[in-house]
Backbone as a printed PyTorch tensor [residue, N CA C, xyz], in Angstrom:
tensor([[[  0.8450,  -1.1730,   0.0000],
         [  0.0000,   0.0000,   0.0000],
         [  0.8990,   1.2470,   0.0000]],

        [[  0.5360,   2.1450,  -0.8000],
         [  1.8550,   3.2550,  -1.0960],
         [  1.4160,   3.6480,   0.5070]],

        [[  2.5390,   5.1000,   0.9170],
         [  2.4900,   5.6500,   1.6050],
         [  2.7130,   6.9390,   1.7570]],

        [[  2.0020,   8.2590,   2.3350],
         [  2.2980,   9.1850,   2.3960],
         [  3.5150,   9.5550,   3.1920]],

        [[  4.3230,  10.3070,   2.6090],
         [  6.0330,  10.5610,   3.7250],
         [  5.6330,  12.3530,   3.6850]],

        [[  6.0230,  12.0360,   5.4260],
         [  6.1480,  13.6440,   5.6160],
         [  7.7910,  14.0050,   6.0030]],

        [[  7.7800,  14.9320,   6.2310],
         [  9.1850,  15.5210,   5.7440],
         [  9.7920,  15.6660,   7.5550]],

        [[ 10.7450,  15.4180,   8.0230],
         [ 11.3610,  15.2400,   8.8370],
         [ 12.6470,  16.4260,   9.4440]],

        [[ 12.6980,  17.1930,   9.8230],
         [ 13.3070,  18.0860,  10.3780],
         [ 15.2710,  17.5130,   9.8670]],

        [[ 16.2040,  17.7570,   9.5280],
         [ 17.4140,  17.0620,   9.4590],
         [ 18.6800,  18.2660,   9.8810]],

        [[ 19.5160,  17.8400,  10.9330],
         [ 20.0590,  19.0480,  11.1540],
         [ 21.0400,  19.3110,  10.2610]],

        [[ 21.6080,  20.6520,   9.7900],
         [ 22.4340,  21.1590,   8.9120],
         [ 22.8410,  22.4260,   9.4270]],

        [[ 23.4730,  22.9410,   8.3240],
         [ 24.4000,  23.9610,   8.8650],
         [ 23.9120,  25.4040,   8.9060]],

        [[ 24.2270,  26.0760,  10.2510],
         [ 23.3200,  27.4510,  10.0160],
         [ 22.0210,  27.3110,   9.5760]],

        [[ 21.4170,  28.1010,   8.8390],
         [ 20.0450,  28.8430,   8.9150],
         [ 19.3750,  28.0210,   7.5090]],

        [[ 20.0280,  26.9460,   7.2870],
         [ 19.2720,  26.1640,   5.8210],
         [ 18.3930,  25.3560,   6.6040]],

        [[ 16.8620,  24.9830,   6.5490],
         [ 16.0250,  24.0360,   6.4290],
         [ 16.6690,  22.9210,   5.9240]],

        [[ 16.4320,  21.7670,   6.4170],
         [ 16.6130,  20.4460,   5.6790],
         [ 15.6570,  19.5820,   5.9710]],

        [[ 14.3380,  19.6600,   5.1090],
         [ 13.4610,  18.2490,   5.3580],
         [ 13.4110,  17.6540,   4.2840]],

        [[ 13.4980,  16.2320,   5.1610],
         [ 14.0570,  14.9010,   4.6800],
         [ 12.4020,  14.1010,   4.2510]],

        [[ 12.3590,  14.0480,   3.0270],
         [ 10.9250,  12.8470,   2.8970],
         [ 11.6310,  11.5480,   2.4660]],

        [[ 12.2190,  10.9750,   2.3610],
         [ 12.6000,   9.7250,   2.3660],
         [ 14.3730,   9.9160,   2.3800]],

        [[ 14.8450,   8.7190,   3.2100],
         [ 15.6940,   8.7460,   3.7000],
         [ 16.2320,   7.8250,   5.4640]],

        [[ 17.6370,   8.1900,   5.7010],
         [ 18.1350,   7.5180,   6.5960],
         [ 17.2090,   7.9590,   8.1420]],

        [[ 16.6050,   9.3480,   8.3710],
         [ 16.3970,   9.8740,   9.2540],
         [ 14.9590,   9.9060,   9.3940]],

        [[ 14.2580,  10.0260,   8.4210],
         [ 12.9600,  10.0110,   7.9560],
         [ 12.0630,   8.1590,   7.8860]],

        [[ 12.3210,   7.6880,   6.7890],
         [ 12.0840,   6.2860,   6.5880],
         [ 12.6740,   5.1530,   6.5460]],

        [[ 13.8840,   5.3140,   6.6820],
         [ 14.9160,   4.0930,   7.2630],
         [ 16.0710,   3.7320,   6.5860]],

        [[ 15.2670,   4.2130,   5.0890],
         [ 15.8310,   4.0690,   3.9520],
         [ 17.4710,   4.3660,   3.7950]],

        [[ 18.2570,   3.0570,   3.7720],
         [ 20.0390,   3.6040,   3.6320],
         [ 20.4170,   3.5670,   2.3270]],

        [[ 19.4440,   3.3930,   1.3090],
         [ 19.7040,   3.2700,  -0.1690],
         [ 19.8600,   4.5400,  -1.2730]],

        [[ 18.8880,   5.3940,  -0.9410],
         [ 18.7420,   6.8670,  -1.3310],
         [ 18.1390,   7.9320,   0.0720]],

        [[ 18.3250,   9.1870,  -0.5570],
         [ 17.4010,  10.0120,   0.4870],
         [ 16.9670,  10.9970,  -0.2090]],

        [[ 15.7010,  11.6910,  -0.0620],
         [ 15.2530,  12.7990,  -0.7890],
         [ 14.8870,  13.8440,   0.1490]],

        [[ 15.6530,  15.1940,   0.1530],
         [ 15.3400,  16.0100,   0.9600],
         [ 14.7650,  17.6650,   0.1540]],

        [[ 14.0160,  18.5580,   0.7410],
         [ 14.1410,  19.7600,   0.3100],
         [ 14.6600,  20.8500,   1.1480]],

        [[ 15.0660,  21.6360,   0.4780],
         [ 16.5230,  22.2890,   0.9610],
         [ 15.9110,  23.8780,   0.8610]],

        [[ 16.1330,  24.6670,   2.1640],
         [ 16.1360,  26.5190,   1.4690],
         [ 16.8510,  26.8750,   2.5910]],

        [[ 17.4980,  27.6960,   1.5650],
         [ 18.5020,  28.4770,   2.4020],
         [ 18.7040,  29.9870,   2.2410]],

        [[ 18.9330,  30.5280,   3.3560],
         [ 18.8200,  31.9060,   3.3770],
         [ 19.8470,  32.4970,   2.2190]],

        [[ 19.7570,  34.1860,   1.8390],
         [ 20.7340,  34.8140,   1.5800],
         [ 21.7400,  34.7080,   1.8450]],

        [[ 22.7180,  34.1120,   1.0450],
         [ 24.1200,  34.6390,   1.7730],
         [ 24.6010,  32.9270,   2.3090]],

        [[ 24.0640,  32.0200,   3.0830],
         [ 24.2350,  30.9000,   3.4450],
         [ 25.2440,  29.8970,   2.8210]],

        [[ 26.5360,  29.3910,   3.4530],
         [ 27.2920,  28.3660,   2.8120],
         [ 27.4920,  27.6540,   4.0600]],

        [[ 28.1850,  26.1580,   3.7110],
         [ 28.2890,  25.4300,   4.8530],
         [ 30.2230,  24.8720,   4.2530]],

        [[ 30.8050,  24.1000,   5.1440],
         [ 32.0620,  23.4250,   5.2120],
         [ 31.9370,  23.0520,   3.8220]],

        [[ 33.7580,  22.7710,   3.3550],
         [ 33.4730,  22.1710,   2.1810],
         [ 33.1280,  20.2970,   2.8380]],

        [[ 33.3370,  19.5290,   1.9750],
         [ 32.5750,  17.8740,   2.4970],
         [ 33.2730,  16.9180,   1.4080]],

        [[ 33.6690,  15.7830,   1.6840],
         [ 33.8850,  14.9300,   0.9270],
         [ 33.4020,  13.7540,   0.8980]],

        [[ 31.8720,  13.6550,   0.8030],
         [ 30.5050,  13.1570,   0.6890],
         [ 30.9160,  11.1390,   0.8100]],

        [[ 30.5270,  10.4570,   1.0470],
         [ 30.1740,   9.3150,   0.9060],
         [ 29.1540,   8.7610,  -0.2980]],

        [[ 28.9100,   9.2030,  -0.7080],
         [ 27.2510,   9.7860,  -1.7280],
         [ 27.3020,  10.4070,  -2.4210]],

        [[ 26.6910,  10.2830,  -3.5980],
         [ 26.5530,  10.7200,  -4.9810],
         [ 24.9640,  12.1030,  -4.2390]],

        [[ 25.4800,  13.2440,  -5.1360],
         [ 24.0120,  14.0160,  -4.7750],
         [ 23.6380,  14.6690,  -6.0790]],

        [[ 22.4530,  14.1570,  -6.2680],
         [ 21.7800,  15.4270,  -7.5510],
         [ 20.8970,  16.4960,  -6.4280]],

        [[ 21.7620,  17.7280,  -7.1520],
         [ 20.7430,  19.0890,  -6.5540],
         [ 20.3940,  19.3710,  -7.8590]],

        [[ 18.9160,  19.6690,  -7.4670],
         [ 17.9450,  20.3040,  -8.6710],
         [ 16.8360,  21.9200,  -7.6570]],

        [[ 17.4280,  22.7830,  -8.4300],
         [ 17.1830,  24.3410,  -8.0440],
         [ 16.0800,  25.0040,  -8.6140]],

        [[ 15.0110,  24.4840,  -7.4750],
         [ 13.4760,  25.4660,  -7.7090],
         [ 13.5970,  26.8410,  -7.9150]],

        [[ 14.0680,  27.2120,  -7.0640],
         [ 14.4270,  28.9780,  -7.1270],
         [ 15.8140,  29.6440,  -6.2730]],

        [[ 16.2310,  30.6340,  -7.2050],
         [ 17.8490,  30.8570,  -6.8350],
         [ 18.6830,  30.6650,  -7.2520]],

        [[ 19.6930,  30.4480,  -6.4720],
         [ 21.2350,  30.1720,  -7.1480],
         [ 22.0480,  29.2780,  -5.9710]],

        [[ 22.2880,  27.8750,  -6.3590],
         [ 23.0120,  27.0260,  -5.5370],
         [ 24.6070,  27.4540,  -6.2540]],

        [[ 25.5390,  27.3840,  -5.5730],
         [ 27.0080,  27.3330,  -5.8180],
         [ 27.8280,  26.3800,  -5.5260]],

        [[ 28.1120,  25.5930,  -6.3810],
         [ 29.1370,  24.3740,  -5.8300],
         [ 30.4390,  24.8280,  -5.9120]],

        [[ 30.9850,  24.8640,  -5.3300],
         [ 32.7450,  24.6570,  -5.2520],
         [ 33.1540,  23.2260,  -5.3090]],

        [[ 34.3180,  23.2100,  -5.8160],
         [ 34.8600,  22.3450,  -6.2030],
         [ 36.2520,  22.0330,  -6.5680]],

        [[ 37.1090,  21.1580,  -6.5800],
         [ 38.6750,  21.1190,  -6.5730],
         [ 39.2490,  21.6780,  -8.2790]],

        [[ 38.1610,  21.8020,  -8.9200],
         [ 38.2040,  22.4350, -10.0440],
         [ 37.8980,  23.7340, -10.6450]],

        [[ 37.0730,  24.1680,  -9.4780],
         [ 36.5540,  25.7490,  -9.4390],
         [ 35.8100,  25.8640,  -9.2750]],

        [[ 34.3510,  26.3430,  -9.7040],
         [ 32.8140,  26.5590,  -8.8040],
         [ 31.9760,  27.0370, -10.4360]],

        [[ 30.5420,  26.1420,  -9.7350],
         [ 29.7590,  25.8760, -10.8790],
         [ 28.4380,  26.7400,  -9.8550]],

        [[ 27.8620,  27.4120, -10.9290],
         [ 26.3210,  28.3210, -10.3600],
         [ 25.6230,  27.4870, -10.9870]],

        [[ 24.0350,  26.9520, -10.0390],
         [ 23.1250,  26.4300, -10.6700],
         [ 22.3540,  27.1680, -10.5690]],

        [[ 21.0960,  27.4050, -11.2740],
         [ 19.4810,  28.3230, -10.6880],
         [ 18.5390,  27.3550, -10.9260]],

        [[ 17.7290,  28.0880, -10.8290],
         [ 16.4760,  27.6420, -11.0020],
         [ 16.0540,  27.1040, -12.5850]],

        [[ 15.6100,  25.5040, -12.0530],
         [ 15.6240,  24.8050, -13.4910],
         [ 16.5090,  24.0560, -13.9590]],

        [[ 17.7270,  24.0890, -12.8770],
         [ 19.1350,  23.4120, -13.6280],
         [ 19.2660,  22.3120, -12.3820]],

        [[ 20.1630,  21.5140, -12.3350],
         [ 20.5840,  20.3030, -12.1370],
         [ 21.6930,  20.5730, -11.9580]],

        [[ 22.4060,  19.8760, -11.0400],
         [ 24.0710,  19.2380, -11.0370],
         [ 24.0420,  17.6340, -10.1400]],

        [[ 25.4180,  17.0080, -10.6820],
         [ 25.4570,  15.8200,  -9.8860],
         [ 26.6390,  16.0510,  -9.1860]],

        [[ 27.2270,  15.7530,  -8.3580],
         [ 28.4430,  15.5440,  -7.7430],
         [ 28.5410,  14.5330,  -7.1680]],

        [[ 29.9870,  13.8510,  -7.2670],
         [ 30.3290,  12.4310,  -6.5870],
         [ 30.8400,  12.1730,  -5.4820]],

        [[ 30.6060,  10.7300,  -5.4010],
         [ 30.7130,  10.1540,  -3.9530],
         [ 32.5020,  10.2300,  -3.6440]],

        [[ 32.9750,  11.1660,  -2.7820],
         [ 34.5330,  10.7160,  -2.7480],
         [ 35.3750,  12.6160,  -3.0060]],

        [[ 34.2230,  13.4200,  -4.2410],
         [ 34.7920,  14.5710,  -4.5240],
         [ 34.6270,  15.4590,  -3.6250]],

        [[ 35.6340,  16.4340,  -3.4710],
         [ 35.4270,  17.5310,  -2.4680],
         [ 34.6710,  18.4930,  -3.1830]],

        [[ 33.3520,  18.9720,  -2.5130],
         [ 32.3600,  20.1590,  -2.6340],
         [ 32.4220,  20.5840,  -1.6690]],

        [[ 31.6490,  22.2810,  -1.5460],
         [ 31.1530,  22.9090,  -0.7130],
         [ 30.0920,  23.6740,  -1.3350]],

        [[ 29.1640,  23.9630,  -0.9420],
         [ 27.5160,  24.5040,  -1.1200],
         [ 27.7740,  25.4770,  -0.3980]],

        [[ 27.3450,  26.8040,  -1.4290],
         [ 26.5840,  27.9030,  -0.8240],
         [ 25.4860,  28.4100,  -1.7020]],

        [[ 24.9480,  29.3960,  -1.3240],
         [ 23.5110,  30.1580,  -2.2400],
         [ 24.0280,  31.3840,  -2.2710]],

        [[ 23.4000,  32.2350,  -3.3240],
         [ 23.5920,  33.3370,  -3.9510],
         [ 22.8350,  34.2590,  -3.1150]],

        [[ 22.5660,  35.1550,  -3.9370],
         [ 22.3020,  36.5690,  -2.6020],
         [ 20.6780,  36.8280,  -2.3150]],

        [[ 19.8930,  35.7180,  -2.9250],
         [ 18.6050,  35.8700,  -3.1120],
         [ 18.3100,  34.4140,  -2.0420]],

        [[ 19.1360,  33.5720,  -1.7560],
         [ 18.8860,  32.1920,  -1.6190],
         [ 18.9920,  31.2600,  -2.4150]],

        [[ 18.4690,  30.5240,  -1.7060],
         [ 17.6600,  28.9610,  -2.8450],
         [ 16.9850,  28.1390,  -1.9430]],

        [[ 16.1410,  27.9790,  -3.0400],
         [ 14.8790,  26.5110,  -2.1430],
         [ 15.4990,  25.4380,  -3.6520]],

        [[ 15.6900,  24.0900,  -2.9540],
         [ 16.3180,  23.0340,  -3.8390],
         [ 15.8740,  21.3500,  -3.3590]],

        [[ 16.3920,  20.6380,  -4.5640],
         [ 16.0540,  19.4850,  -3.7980],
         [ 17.0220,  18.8710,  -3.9710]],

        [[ 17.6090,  17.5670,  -3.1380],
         [ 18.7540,  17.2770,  -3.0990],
         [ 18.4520,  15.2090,  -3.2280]],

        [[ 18.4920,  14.6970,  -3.7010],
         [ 18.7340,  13.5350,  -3.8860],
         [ 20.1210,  12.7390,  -4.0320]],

        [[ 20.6430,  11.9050,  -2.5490],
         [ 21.7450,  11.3760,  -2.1140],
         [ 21.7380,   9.8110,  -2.6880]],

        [[ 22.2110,   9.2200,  -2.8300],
         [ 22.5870,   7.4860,  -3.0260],
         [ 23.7170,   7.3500,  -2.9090]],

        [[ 24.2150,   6.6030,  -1.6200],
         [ 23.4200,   6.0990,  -0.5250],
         [ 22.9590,   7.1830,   0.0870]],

        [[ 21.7400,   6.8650,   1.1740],
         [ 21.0860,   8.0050,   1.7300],
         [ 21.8450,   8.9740,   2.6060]],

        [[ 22.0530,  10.3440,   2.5340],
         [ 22.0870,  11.5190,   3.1830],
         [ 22.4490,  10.8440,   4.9790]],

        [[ 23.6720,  10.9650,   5.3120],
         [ 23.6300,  11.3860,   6.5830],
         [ 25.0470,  12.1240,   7.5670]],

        [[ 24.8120,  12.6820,   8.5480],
         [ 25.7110,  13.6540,   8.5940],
         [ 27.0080,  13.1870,   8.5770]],

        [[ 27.2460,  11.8790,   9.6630],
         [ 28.9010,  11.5770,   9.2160],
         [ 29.0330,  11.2410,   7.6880]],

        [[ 28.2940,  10.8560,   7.2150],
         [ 28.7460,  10.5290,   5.6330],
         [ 28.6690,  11.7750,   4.6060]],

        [[ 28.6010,  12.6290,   5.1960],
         [ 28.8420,  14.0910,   4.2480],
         [ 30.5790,  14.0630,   4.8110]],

        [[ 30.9340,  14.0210,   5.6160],
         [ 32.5250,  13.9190,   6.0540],
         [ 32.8510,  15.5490,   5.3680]],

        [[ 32.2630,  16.3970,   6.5610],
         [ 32.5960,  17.7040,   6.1790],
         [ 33.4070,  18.0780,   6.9680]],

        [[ 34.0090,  19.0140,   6.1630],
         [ 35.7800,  19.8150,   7.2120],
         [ 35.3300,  20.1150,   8.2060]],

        [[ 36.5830,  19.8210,   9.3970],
         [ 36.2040,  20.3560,  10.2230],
         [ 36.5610,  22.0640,  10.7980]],

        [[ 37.0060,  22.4330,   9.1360],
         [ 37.4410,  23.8540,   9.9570],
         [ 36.1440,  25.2090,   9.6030]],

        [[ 35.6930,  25.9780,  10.0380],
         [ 34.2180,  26.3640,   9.7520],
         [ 34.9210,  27.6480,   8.7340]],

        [[ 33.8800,  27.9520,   7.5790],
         [ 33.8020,  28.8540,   6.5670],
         [ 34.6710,  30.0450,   7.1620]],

        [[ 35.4570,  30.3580,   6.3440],
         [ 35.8030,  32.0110,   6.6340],
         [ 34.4570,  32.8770,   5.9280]],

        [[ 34.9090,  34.1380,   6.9860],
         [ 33.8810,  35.0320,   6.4080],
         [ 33.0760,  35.3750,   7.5990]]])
């Protein structure tokens, strides 16, 4: 019998929302996780060298990936994937972003394996 999933509070960094509708924290699920994401103006977190593959897909705004190669802007309507193993760091542009983030394996905080030294700035 399908089931309705409600979205689960997930802690993150600073002032970004993270609810989780399927996933490690939410439904048990260690295979994928699907969360939606908004984050204030201005908002970035540690860079991370993920355990997990993540597609972010950007309802509205501007997500910013950094990367050991340089930094990619997504908005609204666009997509990126990043891999399990590469160093990223996420921030949003000056308007925000509301996004959705799909992990395999599922989303969880030691397995983001983010720096431990906090953002300058």
């Amino acid at each position: 019998m399908p089931t309705t999933l409600r979205p689960v509070r997930v802690p993150g960094t600073g002032e970004k929302l993270i609810q989780e509708l399927a996933g490690a924290a939410s439904t048990g699920h260690r295979s994928v996780s699907l969360a939606r994401m908004t984050a204030p103006p201005g908002w970035s977190e540690p860079g991370q060298r993920p355990e997990f593959d993540e597609i972010t897909y950007v309802l509205a705004g501007e997500v910013v990936v950094e990367h050991e190669g340089g930094s990619t802007s997504v908005t609204a309507g666009e997509c990126i994937l990043t891999r399990a193993g590469e160093w990223v760091r996420y921030a949003v542009g000056p308007s925000g972003a509301d996004y959705l983030a799909v992990c395999a394996p599922a989303f969880t905080v030691e397995g983001a394996r983010r720096d431990p030294e906090p953002v300058p700035g």
